[in-house]
N, CA and C atoms as an extended XYZ file, in Angstrom:
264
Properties=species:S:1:pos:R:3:atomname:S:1:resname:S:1:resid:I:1 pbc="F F F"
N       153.337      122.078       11.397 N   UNK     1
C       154.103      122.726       12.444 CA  UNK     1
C       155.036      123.748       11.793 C   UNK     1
N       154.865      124.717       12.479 N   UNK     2
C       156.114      126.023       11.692 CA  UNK     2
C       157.109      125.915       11.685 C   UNK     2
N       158.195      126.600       11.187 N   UNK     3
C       159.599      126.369       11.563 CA  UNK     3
C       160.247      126.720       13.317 C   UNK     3
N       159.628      127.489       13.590 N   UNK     4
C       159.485      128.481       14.696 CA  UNK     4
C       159.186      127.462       16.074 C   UNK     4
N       158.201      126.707       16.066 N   UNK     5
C       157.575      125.699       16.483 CA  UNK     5
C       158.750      124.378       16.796 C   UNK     5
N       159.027      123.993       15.486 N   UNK     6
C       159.950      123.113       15.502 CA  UNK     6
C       161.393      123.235       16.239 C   UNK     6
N       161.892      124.283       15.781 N   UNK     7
C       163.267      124.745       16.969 CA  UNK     7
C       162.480      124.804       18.323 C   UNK     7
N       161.600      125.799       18.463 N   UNK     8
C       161.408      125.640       20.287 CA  UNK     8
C       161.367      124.177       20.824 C   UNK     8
N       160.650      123.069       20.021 N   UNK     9
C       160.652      121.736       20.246 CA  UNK     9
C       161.905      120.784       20.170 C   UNK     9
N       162.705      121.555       19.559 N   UNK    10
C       164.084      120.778       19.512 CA  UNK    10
C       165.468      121.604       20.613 C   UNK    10
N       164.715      122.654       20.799 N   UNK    11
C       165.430      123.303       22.397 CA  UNK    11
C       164.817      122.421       23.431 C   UNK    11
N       163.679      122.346       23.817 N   UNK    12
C       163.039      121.841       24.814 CA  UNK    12
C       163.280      120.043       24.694 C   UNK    12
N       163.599      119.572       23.764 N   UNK    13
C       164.458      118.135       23.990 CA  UNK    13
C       165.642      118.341       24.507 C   UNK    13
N       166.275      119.539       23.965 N   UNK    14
C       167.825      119.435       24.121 CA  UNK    14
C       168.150      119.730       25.746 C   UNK    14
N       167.500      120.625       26.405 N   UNK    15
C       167.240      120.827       27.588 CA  UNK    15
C       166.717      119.631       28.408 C   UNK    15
N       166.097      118.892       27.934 N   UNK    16
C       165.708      117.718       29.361 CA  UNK    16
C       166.490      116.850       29.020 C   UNK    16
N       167.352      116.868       27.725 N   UNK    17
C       168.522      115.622       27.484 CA  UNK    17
C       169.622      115.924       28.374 C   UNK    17
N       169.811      117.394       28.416 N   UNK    18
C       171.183      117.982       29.376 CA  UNK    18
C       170.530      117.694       30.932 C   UNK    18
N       169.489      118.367       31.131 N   UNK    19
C       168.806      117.682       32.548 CA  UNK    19
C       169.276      116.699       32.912 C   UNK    19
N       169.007      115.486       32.505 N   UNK    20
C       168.968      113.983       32.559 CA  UNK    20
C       170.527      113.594       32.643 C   UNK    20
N       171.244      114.495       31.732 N   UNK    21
C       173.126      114.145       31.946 CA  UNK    21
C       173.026      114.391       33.543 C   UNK    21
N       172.534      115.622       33.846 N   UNK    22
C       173.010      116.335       34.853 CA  UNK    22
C       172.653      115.369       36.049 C   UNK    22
N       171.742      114.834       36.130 N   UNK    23
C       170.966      114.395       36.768 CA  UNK    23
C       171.504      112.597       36.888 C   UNK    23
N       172.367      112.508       36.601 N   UNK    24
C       173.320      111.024       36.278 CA  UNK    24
C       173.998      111.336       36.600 C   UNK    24
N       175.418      112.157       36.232 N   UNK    25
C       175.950      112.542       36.316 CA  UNK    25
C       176.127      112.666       37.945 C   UNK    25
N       175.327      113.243       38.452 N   UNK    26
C       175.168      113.923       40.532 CA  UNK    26
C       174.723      111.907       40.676 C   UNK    26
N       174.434      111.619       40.651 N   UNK    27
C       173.776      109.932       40.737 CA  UNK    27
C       175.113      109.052       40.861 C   UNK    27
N       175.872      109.057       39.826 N   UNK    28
C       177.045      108.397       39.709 CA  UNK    28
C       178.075      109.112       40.834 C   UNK    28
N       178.314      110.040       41.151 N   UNK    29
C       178.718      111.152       41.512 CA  UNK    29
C       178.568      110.079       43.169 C   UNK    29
N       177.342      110.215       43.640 N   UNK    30
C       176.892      109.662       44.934 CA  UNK    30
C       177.150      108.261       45.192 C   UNK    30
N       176.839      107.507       44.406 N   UNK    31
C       177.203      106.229       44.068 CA  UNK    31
C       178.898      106.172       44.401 C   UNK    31
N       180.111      106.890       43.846 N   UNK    32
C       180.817      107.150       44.241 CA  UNK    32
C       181.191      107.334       45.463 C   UNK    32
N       180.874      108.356       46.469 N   UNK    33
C       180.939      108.588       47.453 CA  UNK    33
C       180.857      108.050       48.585 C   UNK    33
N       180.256      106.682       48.218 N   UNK    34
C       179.125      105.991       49.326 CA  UNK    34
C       180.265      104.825       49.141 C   UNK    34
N       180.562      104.278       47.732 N   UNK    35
C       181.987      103.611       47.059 CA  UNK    35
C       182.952      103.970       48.238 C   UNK    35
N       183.268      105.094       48.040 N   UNK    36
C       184.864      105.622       48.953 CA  UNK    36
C       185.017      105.756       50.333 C   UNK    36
N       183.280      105.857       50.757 N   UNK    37
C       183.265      105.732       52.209 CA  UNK    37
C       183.384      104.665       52.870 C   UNK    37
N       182.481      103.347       51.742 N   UNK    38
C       182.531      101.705       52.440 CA  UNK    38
C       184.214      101.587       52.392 C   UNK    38
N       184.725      101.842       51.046 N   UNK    39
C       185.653      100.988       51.203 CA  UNK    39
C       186.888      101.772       52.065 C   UNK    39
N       186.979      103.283       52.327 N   UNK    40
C       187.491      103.752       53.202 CA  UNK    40
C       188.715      104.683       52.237 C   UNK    40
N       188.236      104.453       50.767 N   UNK    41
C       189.037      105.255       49.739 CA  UNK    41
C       188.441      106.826       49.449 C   UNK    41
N       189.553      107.731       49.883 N   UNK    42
C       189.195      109.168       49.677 CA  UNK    42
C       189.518      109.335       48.407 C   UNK    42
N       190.242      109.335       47.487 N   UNK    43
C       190.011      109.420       46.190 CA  UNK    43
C       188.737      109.140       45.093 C   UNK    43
N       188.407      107.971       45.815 N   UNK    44
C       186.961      107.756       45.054 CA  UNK    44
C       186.086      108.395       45.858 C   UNK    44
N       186.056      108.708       46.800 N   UNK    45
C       185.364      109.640       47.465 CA  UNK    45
C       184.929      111.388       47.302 C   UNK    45
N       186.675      111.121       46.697 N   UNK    46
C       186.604      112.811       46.451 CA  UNK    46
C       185.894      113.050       44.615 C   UNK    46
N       186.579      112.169       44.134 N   UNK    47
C       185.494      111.787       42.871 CA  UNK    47
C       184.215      112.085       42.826 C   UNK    47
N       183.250      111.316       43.874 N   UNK    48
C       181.968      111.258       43.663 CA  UNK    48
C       181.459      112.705       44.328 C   UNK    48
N       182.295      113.418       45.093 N   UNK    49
C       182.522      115.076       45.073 CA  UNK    49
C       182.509      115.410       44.314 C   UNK    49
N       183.385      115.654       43.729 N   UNK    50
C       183.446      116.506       42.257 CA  UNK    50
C       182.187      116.079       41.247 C   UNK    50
N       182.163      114.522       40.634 N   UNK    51
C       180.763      114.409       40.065 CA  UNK    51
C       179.274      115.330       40.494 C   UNK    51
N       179.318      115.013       41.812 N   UNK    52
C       178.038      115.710       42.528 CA  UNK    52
C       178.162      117.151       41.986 C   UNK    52
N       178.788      118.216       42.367 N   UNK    53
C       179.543      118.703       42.043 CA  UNK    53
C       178.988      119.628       40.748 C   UNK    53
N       179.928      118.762       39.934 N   UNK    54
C       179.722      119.215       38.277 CA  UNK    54
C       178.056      118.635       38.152 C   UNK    54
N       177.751      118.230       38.063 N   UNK    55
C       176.425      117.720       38.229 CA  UNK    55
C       175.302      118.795       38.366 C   UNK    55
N       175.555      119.426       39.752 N   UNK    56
C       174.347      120.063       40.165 CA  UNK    56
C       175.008      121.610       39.133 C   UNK    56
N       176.061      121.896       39.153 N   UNK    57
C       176.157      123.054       38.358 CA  UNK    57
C       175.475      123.283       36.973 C   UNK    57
N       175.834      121.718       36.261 N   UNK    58
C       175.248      121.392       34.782 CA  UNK    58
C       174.073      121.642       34.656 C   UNK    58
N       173.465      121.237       36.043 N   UNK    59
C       171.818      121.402       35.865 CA  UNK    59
C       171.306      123.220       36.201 C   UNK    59
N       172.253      123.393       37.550 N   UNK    60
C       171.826      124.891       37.052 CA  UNK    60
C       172.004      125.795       36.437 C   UNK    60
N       173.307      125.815       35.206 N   UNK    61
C       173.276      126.500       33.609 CA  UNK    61
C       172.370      126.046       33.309 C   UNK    61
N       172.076      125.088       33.197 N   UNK    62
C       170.866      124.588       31.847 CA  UNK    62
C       169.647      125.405       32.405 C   UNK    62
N       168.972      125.578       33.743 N   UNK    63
C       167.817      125.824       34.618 CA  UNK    63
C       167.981      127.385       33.801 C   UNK    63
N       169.393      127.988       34.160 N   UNK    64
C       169.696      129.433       33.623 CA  UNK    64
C       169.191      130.035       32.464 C   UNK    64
N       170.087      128.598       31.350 N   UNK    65
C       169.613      128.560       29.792 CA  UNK    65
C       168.260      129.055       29.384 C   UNK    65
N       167.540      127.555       30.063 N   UNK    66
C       166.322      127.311       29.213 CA  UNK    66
C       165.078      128.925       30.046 C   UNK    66
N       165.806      129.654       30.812 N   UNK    67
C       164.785      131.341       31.493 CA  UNK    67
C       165.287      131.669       30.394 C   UNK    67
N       166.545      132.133       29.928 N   UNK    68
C       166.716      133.045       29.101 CA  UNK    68
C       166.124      132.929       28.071 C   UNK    68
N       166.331      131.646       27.122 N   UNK    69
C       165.732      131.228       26.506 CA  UNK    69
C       163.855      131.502       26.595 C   UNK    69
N       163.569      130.909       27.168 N   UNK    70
C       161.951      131.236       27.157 CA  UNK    70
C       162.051      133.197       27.047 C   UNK    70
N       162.501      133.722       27.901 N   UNK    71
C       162.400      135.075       27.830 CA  UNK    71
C       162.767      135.888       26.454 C   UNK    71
N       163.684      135.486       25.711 N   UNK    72
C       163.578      135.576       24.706 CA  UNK    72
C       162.412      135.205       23.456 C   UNK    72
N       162.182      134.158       24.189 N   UNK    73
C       160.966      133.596       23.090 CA  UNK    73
C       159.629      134.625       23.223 C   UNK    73
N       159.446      134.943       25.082 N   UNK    74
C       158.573      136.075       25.025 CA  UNK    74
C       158.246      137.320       24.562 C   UNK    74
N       159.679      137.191       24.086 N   UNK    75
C       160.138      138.789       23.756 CA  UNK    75
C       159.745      138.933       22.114 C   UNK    75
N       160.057      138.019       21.586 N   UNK    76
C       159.749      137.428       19.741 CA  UNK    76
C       158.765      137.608       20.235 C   UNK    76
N       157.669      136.440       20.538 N   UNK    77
C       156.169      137.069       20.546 CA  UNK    77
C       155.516      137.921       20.890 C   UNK    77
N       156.144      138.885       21.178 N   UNK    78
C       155.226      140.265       21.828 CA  UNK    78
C       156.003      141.007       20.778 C   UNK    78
N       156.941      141.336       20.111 N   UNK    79
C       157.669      142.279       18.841 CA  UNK    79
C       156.559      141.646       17.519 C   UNK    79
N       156.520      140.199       17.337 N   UNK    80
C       155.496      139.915       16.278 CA  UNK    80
C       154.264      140.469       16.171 C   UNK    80
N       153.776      140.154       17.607 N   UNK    81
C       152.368      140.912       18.035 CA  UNK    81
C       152.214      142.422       17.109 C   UNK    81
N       152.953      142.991       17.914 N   UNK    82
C       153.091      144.683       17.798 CA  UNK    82
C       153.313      144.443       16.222 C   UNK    82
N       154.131      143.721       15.687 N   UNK    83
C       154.310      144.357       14.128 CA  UNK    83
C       152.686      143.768       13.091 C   UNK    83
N       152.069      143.172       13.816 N   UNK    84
C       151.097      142.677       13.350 CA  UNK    84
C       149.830      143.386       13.611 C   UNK    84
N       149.912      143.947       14.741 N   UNK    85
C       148.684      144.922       14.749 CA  UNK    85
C       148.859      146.473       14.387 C   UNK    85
N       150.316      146.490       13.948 N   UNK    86
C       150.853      147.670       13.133 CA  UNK    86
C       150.318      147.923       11.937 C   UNK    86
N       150.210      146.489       11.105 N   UNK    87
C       149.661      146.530        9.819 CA  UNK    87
C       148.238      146.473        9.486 C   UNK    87
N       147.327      146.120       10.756 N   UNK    88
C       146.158      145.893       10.606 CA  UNK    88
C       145.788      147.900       10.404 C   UNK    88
């Protein structure tokens, strides 16, 4: 495996590890909410707001991240391309 190879593979963990926060994170978040409604507490209520919240944002930087990211990566392989059929 290349070096090249190996980072894209260790972005693409790092990205479904932040996913998965994010994605707990909105979970606990609800869990909360549902907490503050039985028991009739708006603080824990407003909590599992904010969790939800930060949650779905986390996930859509990361959603943001990992376009740019790939688009960049498209961009490396099409500059390699070109410098490679430069030399042929």
């Amino acid at each position: 495996m290349t070096e090249e190879n190996e980072e894209l593979e260790k972005t693409e963990i790092n990205h479904i590890s932040e996913n998965v926060e994010s994605v707990g994170q909105m979970i606990i978040g609800g869990i909360e909410q549902i907490g503050g409604i039985l028991t009739g507490d708006p603080v824990t209520r407003a909590e599992g707001d904010f969790n939800v919240a930060v949650g779905s944002e986390h996930q859509e930087i990361n959603k943001n991240l990992t376009a740019i990211e790939n688009e960049e990566a498209g961009r490396r392989e099409s500059n390699e391309s070109i410098h490679t059929e430069n030399k042929e």
